[in-house]
FISEKE-83978 format. One record per residue (C-alpha): residue number from 1; x, y, z. Coordinates in steps of 0.5 Angstrom, whole numbers, plus 500, padded with zeros to 3 digits. Example, Ala and Ser with C-alpha at 12.3 -4.5 7.8 and 13.67 -1.06 7.14 Angstrom:
<r k="1" u="525" v="491" w="516"/>
<r k="2" u="527" v="498" w="514"/>
END
This chain:
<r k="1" u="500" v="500" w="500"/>
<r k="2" u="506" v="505" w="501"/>
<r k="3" u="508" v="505" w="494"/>
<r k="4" u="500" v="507" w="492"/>
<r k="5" u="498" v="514" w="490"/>
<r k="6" u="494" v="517" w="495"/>
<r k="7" u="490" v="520" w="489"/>
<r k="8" u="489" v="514" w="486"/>
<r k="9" u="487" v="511" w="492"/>
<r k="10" u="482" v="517" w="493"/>
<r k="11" u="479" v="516" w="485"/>
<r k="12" u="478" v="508" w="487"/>
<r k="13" u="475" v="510" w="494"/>
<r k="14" u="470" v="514" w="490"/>
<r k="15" u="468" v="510" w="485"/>
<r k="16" u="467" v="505" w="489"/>
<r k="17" u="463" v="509" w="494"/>
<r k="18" u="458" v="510" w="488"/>
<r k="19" u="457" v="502" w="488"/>
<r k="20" u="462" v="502" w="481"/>
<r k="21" u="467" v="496" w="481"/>
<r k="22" u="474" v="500" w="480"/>
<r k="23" u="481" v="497" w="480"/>
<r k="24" u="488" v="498" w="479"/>
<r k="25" u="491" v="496" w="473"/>
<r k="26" u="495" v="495" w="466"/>
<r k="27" u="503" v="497" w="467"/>
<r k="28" u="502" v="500" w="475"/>
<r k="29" u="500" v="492" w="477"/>
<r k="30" u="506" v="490" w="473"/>
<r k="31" u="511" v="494" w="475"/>
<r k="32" u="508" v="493" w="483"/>
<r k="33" u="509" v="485" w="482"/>
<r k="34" u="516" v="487" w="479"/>
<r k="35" u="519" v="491" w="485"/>
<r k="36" u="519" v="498" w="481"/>
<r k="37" u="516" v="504" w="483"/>
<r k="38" u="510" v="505" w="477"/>
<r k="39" u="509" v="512" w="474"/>
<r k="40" u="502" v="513" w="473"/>
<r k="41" u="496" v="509" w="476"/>
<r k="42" u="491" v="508" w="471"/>
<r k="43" u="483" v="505" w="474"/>
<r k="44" u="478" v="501" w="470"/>
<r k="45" u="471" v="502" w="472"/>
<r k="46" u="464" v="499" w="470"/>
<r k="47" u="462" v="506" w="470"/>
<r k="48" u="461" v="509" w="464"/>
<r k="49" u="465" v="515" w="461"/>
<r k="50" u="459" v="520" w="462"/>
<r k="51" u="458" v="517" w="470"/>
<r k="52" u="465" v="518" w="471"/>
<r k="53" u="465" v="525" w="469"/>
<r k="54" u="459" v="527" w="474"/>
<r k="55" u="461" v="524" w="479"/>
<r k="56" u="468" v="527" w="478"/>
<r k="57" u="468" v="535" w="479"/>
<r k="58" u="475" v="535" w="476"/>
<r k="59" u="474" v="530" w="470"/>
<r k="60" u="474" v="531" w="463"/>
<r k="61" u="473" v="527" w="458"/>
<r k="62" u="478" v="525" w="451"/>
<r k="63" u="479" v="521" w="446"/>
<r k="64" u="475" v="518" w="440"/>
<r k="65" u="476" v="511" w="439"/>
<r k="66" u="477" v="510" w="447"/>
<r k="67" u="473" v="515" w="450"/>
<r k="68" u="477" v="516" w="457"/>
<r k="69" u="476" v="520" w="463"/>
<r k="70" u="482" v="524" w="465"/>
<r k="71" u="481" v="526" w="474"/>
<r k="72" u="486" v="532" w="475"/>
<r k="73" u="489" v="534" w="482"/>
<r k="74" u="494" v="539" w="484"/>
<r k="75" u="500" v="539" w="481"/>
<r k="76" u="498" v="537" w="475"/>
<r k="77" u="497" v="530" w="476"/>
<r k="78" u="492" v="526" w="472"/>
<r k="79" u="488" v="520" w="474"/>
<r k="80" u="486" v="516" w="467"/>
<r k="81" u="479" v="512" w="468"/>
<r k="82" u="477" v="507" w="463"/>
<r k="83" u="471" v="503" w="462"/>
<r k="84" u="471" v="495" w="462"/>
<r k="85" u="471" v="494" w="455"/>
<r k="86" u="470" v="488" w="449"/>
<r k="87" u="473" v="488" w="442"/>
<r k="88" u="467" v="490" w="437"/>
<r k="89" u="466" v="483" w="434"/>
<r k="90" u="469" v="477" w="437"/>
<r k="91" u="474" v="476" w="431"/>
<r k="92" u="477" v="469" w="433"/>
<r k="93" u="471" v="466" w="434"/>
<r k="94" u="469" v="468" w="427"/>
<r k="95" u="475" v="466" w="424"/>
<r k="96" u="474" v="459" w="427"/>
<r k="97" u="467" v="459" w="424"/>
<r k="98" u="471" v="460" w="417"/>
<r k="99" u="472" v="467" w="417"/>
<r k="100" u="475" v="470" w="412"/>
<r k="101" u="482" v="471" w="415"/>
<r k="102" u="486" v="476" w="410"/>
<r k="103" u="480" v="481" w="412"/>
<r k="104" u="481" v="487" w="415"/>
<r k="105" u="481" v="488" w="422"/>
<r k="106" u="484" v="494" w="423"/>
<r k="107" u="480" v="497" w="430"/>
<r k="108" u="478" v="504" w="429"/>
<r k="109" u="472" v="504" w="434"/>
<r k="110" u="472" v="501" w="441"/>
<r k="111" u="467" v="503" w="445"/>
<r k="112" u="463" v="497" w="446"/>
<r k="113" u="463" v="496" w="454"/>
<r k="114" u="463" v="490" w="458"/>
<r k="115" u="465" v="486" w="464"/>
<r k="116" u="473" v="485" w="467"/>
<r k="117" u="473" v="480" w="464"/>
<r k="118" u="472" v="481" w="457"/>
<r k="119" u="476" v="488" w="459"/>
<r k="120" u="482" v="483" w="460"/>
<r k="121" u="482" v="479" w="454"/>
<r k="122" u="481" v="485" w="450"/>
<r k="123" u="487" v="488" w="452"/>
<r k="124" u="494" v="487" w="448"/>
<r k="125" u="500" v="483" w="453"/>
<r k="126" u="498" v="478" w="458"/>
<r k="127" u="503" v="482" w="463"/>
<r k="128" u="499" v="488" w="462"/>
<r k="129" u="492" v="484" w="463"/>
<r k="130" u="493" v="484" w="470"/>
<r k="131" u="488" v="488" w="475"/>
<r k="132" u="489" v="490" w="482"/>
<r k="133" u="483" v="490" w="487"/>
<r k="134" u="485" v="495" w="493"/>
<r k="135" u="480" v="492" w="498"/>
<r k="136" u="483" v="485" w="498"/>
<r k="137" u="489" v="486" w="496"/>
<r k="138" u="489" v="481" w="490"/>
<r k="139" u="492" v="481" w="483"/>
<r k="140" u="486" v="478" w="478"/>
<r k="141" u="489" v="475" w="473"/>
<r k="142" u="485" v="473" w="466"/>
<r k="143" u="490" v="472" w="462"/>
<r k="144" u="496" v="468" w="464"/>
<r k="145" u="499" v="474" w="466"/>
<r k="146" u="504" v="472" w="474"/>
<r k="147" u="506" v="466" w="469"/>
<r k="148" u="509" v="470" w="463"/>
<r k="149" u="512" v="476" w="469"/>
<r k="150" u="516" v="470" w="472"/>
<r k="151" u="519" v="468" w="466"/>
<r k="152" u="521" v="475" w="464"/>
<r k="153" u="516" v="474" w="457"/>
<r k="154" u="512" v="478" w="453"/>
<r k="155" u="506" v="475" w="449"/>
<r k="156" u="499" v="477" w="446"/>
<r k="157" u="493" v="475" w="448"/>
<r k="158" u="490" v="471" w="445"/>
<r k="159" u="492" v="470" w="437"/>
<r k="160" u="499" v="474" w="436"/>
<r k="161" u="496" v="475" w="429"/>
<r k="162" u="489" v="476" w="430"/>
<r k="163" u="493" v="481" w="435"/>
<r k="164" u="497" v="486" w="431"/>
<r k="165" u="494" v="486" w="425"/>
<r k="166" u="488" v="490" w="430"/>
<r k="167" u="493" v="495" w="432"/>
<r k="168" u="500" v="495" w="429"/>
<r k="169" u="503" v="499" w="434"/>
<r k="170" u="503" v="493" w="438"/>
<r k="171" u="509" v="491" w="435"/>
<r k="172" u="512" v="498" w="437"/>
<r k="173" u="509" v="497" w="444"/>
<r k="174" u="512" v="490" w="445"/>
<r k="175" u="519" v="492" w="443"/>
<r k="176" u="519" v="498" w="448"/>
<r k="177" u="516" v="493" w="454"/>
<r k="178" u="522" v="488" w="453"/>
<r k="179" u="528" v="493" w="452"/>
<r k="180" u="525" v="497" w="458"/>
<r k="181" u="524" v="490" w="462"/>
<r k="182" u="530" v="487" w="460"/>
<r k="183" u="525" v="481" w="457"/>
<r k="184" u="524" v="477" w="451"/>
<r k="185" u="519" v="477" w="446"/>
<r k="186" u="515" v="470" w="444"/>
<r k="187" u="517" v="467" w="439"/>
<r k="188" u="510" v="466" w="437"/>
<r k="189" u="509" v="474" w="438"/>
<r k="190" u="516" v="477" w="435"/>
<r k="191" u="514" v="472" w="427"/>
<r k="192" u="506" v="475" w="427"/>
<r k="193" u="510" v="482" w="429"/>
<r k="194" u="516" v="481" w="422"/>
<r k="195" u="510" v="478" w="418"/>
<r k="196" u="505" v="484" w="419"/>
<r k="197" u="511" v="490" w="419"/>
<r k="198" u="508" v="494" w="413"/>
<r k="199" u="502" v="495" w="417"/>
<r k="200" u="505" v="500" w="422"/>
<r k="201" u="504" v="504" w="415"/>
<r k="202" u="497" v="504" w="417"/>
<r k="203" u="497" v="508" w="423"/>
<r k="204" u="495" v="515" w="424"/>
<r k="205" u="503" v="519" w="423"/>
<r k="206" u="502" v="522" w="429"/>
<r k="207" u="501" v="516" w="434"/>
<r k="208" u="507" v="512" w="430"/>
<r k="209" u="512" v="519" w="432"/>
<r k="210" u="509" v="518" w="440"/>
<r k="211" u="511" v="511" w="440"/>
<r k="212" u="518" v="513" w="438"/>
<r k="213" u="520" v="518" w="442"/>
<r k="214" u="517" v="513" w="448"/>
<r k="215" u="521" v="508" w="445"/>
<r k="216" u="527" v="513" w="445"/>
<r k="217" u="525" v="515" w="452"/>
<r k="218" u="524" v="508" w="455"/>
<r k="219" u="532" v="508" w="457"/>
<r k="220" u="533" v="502" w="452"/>
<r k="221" u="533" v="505" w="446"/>
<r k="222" u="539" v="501" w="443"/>
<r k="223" u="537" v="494" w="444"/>
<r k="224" u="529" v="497" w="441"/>
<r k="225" u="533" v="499" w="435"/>
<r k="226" u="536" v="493" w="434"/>
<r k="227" u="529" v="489" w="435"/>
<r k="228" u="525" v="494" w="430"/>
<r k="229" u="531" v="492" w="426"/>
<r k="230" u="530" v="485" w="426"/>
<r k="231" u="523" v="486" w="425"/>
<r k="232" u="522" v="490" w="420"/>
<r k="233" u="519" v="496" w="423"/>
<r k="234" u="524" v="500" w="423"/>
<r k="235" u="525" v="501" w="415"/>
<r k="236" u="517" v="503" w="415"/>
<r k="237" u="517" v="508" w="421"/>
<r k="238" u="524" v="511" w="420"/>
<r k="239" u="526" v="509" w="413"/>
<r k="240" u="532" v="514" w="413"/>
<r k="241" u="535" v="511" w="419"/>
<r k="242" u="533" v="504" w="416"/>
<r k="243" u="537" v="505" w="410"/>
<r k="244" u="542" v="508" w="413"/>
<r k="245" u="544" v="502" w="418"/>
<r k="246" u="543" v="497" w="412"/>
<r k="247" u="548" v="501" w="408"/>
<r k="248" u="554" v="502" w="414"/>
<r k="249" u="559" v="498" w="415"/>
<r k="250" u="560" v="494" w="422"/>
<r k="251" u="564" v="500" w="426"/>
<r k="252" u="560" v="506" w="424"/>
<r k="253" u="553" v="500" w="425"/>
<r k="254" u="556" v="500" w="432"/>
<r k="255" u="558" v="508" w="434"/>
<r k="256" u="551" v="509" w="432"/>
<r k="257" u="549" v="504" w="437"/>
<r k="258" u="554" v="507" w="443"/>
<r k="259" u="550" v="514" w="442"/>
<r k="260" u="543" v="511" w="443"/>
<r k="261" u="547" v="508" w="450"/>
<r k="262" u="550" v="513" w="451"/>
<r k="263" u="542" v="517" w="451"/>
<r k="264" u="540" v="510" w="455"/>
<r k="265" u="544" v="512" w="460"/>
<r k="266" u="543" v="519" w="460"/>
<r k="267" u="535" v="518" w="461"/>
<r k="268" u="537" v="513" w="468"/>
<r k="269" u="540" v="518" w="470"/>
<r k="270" u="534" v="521" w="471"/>
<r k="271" u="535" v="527" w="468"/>
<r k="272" u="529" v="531" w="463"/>
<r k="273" u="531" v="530" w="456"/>
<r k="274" u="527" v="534" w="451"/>
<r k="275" u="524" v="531" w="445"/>
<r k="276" u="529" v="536" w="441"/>
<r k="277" u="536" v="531" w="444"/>
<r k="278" u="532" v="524" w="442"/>
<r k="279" u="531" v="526" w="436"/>
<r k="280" u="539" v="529" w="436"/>
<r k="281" u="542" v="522" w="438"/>
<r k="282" u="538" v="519" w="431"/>
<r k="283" u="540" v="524" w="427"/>
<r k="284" u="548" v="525" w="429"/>
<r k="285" u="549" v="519" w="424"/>
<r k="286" u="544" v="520" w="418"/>
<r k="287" u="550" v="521" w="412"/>
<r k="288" u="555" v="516" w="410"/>
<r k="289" u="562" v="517" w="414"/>
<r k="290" u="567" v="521" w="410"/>
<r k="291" u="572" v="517" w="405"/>
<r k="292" u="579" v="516" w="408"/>
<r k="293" u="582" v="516" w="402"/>
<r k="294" u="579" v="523" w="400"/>
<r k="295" u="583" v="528" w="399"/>
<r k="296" u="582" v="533" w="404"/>
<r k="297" u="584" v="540" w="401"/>
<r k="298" u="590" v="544" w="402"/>
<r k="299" u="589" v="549" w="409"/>
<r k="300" u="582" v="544" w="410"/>
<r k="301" u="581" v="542" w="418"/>
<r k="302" u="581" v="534" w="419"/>
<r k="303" u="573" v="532" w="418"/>
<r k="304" u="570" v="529" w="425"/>
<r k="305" u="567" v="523" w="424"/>
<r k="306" u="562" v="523" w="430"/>
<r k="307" u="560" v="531" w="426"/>
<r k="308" u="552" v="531" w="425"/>
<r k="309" u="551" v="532" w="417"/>
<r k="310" u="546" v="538" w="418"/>
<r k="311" u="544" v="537" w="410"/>
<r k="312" u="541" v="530" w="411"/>
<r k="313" u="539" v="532" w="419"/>
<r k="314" u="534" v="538" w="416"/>
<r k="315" u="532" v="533" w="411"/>
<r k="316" u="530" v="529" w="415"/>
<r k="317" u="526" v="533" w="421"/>
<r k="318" u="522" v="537" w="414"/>
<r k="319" u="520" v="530" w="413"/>
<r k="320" u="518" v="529" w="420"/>
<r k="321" u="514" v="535" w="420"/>
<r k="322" u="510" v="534" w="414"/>
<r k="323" u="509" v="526" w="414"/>
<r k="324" u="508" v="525" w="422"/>
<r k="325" u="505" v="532" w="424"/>
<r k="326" u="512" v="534" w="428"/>
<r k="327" u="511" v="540" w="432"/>
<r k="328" u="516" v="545" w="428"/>
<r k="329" u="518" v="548" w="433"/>
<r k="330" u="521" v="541" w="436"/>
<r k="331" u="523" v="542" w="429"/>
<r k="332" u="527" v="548" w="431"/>
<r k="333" u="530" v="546" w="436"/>
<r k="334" u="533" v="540" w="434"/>
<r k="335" u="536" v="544" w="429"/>
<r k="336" u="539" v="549" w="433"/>
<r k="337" u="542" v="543" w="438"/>
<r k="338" u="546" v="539" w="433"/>
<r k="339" u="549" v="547" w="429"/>
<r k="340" u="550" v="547" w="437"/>
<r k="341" u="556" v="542" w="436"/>
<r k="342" u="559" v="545" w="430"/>
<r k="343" u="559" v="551" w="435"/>
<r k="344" u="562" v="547" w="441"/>
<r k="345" u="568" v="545" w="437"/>
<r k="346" u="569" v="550" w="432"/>
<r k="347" u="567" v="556" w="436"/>
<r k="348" u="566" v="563" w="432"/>
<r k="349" u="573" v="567" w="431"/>
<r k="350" u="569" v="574" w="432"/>
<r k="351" u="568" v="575" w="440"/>
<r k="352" u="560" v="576" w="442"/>
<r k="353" u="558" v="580" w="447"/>
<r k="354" u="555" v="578" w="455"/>
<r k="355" u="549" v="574" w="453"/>
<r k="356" u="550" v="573" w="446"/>
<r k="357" u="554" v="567" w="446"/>
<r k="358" u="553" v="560" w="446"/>
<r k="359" u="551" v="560" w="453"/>
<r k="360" u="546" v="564" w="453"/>
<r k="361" u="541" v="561" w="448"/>
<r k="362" u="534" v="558" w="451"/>
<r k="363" u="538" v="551" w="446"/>
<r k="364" u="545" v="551" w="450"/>
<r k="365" u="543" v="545" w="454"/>
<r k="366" u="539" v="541" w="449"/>
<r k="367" u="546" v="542" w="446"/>
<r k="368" u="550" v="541" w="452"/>
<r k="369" u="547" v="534" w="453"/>
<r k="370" u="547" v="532" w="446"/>
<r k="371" u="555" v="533" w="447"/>
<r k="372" u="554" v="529" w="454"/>
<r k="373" u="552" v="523" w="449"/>
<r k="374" u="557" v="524" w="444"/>
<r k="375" u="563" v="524" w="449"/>
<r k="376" u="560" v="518" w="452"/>
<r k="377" u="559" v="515" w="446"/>
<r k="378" u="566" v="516" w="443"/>
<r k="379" u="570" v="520" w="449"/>
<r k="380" u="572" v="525" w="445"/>
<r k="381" u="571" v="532" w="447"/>
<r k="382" u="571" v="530" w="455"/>
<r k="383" u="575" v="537" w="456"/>
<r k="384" u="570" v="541" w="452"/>
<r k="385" u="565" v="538" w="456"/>
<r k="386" u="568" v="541" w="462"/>
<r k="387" u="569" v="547" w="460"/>
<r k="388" u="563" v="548" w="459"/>
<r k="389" u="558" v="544" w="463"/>
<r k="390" u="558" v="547" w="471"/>
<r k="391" u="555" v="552" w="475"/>
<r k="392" u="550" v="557" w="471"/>
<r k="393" u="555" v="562" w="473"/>
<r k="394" u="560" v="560" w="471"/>
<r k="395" u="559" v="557" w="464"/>
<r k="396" u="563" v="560" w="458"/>
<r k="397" u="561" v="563" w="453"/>
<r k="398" u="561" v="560" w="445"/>
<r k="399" u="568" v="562" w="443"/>
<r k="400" u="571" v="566" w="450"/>
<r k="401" u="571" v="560" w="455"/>
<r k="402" u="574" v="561" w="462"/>
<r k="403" u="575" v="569" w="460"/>
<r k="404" u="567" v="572" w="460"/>
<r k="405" u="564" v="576" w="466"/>
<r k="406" u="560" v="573" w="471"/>
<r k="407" u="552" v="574" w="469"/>
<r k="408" u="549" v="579" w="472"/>
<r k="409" u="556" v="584" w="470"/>
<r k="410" u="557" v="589" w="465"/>
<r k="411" u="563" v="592" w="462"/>
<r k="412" u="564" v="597" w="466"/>
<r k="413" u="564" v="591" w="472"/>
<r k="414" u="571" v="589" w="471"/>
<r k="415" u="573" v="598" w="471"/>
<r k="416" u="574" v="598" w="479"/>
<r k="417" u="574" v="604" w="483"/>
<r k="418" u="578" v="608" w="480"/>
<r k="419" u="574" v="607" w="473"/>
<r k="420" u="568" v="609" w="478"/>
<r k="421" u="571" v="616" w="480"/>
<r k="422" u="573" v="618" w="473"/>
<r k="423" u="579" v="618" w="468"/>
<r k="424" u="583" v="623" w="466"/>
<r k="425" u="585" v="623" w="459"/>
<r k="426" u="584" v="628" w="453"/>
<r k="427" u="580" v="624" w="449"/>
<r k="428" u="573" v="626" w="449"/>
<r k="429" u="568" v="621" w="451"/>
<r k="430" u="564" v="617" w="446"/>
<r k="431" u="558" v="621" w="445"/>
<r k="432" u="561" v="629" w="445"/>
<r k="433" u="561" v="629" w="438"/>
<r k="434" u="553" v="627" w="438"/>
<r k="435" u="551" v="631" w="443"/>
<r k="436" u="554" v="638" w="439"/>
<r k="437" u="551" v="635" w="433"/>
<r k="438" u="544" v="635" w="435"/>
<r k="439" u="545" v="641" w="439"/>
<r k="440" u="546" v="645" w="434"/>
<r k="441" u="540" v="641" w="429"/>
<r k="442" u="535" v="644" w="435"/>
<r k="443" u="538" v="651" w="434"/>
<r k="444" u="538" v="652" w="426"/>
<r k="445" u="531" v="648" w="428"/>
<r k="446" u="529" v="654" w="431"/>
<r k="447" u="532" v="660" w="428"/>
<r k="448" u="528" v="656" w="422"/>
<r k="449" u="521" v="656" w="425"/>
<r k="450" u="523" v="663" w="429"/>
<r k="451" u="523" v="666" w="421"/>
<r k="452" u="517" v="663" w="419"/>
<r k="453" u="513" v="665" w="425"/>
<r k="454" u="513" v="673" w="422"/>
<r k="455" u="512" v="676" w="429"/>
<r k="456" u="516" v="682" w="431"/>
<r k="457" u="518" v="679" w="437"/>
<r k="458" u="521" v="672" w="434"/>
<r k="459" u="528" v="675" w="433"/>
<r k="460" u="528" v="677" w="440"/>
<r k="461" u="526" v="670" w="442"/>
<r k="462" u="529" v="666" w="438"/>
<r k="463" u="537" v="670" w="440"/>
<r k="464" u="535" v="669" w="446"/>
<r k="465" u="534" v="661" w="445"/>
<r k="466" u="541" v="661" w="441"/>
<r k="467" u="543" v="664" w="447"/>
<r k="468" u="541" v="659" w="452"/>
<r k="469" u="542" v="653" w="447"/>
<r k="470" u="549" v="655" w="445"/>
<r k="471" u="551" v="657" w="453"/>
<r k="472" u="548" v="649" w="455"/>
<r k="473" u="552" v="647" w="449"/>
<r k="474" u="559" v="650" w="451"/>
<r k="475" u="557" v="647" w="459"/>
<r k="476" u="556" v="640" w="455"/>
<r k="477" u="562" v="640" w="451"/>
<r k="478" u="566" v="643" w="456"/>
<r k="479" u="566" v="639" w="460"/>
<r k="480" u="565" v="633" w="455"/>
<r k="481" u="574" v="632" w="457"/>
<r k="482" u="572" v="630" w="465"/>
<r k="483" u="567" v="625" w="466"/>
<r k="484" u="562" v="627" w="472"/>
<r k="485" u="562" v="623" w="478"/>
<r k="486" u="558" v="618" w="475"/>
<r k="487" u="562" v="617" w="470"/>
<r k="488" u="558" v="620" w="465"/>
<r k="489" u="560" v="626" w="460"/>
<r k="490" u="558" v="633" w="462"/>
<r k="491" u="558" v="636" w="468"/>
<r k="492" u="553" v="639" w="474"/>
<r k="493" u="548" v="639" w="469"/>
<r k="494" u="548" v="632" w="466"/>
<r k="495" u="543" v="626" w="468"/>
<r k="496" u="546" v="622" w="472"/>
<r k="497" u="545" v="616" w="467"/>
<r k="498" u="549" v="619" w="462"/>
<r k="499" u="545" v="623" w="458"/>
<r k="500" u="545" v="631" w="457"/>
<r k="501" u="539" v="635" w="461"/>
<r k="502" u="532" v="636" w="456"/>
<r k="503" u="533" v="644" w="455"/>
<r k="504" u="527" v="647" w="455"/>
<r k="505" u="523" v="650" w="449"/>
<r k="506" u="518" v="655" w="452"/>
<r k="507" u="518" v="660" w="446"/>
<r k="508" u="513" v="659" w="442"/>
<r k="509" u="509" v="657" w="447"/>
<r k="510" u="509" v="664" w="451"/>
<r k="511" u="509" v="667" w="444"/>
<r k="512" u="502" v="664" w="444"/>
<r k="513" u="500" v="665" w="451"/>
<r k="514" u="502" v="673" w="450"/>
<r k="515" u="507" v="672" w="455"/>
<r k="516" u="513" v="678" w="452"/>
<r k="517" u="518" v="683" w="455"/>
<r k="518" u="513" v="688" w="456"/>
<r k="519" u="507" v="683" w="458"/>
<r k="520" u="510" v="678" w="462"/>
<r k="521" u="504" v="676" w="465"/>
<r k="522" u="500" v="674" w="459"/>
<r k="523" u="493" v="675" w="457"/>
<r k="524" u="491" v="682" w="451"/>
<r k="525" u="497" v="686" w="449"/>
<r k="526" u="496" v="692" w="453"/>
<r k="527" u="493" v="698" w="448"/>
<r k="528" u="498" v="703" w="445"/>
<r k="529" u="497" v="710" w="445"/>
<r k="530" u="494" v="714" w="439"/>
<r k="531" u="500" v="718" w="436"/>
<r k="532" u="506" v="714" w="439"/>
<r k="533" u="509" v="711" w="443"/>
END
């Protein structure tokens, strides 16, 4: 009971409360009798998908094909709910009776509910038929399911034919339960999943590309890829791969087979592997090697024959996004992960800035785990991988490793205190040249609008304001040579940030206002006497 969720507990506990069977079942009853921890619990019910949601306030109901009820709690924990089920038609029945056996058995709709029994039964592998019941404590077994646990075997239920050819991906589903298990595959089973391999071409894409990713994330990826080799499976799913593995010679064969253990043991590791490093471990090995006998050319560096091959790895993610629906932006990412490479080893000859470099782009860690598998794979690139994998604040950037500011630090960081209470020097600082010269386009702009305004007291106005603006200017750049305290150019007049002090333009406002030498309160010109001043 330790080992159970609590929230599973409580979905079962209400279920049953409403006088509705519910038990536990499918992987979380396998890997409770293996000793494993489970990762989700799943519950089948004889309520029906529309009970469940009244009984649940949290509940929401999904899926076509298999209308499931997903129970949500805090955290962002989910509960899924199904209903016992049974196959649509009893199809080994009808074959035995003399059924056309070469029909097709492909299931597209299975909402036909029934008892546990028949829900057991209907399912795919004896070791996922397997129910718990909570009260008791019992395992219900149906299927012969204890039996092929011990012996460390995985087998349909049922006709393994009849079996793979109502679902397909059954036979990606067996390969990813042995090779996460360590188990073997029927013999029985792994011929039915040879002989009906071009099936998987059937599927909807999208459900295909799921599988694979849980394949690659299963922790047994390599011994998966030489299972779906042997079956045929893999020539349907990823022809590219395929043809590429067919084609290679045994050395290359075998470096391809060290990265994806090299992704196994990351992903034990317990680390959070992104889609964008799984699909990066397959493509590192899409191109043929080089030639060892090419000439290389005069000045050329050695080509690396662990490098990505970048044409054929866009190649292949363009395809993935049309055919099998695979977000672009996955896509992306994976993209800028393997370019990420070419960057590690060859970084840029031009210095970037604090933040620019390779350490600062949202890929850096897709890429630095892509270089984990390929030093673990090869061990070339270990100092690489030192210097740029530690603390965040200590990460060296794309081309200044170990010689880069500490986030959080600017340029004039690394100043000191005598850069902070100021320099002395001729040279005018940066941005003296810039404030004269729009010091003086504010002047000729005035004087401009001063000419056209046709008002006798314009040329006052406007001397007065070449008066001011040229008295500011001469402060400005007077004391453009000696920096403030601050650091800034300018003297007490300058902002402390840096910048020049906004002048005034009050002219043409109190000219509107009225407001002159002689009327400095604004409002009606006073009268003028008659016959002169």
């Amino acid at each position: 009971m330790d080992r159970l969720d609590q929230d599973a507990l409580k979905v079962i506990a209400r279920l049953r409360h409403m006088r509705h069977k519910a038990y536990f079942v499918g992987g979380c009853v396998r890997d409770l009798l293996l000793g494993a921890k489970p990762k989700d619990f799943d519950v089948a019910t004889d309520a029906h998908p529309g009970e469940v949601r009244a009984i649940f306030r949290n509940c929401r109901l999904i899926g076509r094909r298999f209308r499931l009820a997903h129970v949500y709690f805090r955290g962002g924990k989910v509960i899924e709910v199904a209903t016992f089920r049974k196959n649509p038609t009893d199809l080994a029945e009808d074959i035995a009776e003399g059924g056309d056996a070469a029909g097709d058995l492909l299931i597209t709709r299975d909402n036909v509910f029934g008892t546990a029994e028949e829900d057991a039964v209907r399912r795919d592998f004896t070791v996922n038929g397997l129910f718990y019941e909570v009260a008791t404590g019992e395992v219900i077994d149906y299927v012969g399911g204890r039996a092929d646990l011990e012996a460390h075997r995985i087998a349909t239920i049922g006709d393994p034919e009849i079996r793979i050819r109502e679902d397909p991906v059954r036979s990606l589903r067996a390969i990813r339960f042995a090779s996460r298990l360590g188990f073997t595959i029927a013999p029985d089973t792994f011929e039915a999943m040879r002989r009906h391999a071009g099936e998987l071409a059937r599927c909807a894409p999208a459900r295909v590309l799921e599988e694979i990713f849980k394949v690659l994330r299963c922790g047994g990826s390599a011994r998966a890829f030489e299972l779906m080799r042997a079956c045929g499976a893999l020539q349907v799913i990823l022809p590219a791969v395929g043809m590429a593995l067919d084609s290679w010679s045994e050395p290359r064969r075998k470096g391809f087979f060290a990265h994806l253990a090299a992704l196994d043991r990351l992903v034990r590791s317990s680390e959070d592997v992104s889609e964008a490093v799984l699909l990066g471990a397959l493509l590192m090995h899409l191109a043929p090697a080089p030639r060892e006998d090419a000439p290389a050319e005069p000045g050329a560096r050695p080509a690396n024959p662990h490098a990505p091959r970048f044409a054929e790895a866009e190649a292949f993610l363009a395809s993935l996004v049309q055919t099998s629906r695979l977000p672009r932006k996955i896509a992306e990412r994976t993209r800028l992960a393997l370019n990420g490479q070419r960057m590690f080893r060859e970084p840029p000859k031009k210095k970037r800035r604090r933040g620019r470099g390779l350490a600062g782009q949202v890929y850096f860690q897709d890429a630095l785990q892509l270089l984990e598998i390929s030093v673990g794979a090869t061990g070339e690139g270990a100092e690489i991988l030192e210097r740029f994998r530690g603390s965040d604040d200590e990460t060296p950037h794309a081309g200044e490793p170990g010689e880069h500011p500490r986030h959080g630090q600017g340029r004039g960081a690394h100043r000191g205190e005598a850069g902070r209470e100021g320099r002395t020097g001729t040279r005018p600082p940066r941005d003296a040249v810039a404030v004269e010269a729009e010091a003086q386009a504010e002047v000729a702009e005035l004087l401009e609008g001063d000419a056209a305004a046709g008002e006798h007291e314009a040329g006052d106005e406007a001397e007065e304001g070449v008066v001011e603006v040229a008295a500011e200017l001469e402060a400005g750049t007077g004391a453009a040579g000696r920096p403030g305290p601050d650091g800034a150019a300018g003297g007490e007049g300058a902002h402390p940030g840096g910048r020049r002090r906004r002048r005034r333009r009050g002219g043409r406002r109190r000219r509107r206002r009225g407001v002159t030498a002689e009327n400095p309160e604004g409002g009606a010109p006073p009268p003028v006497a008659a016959g002169g001043e």
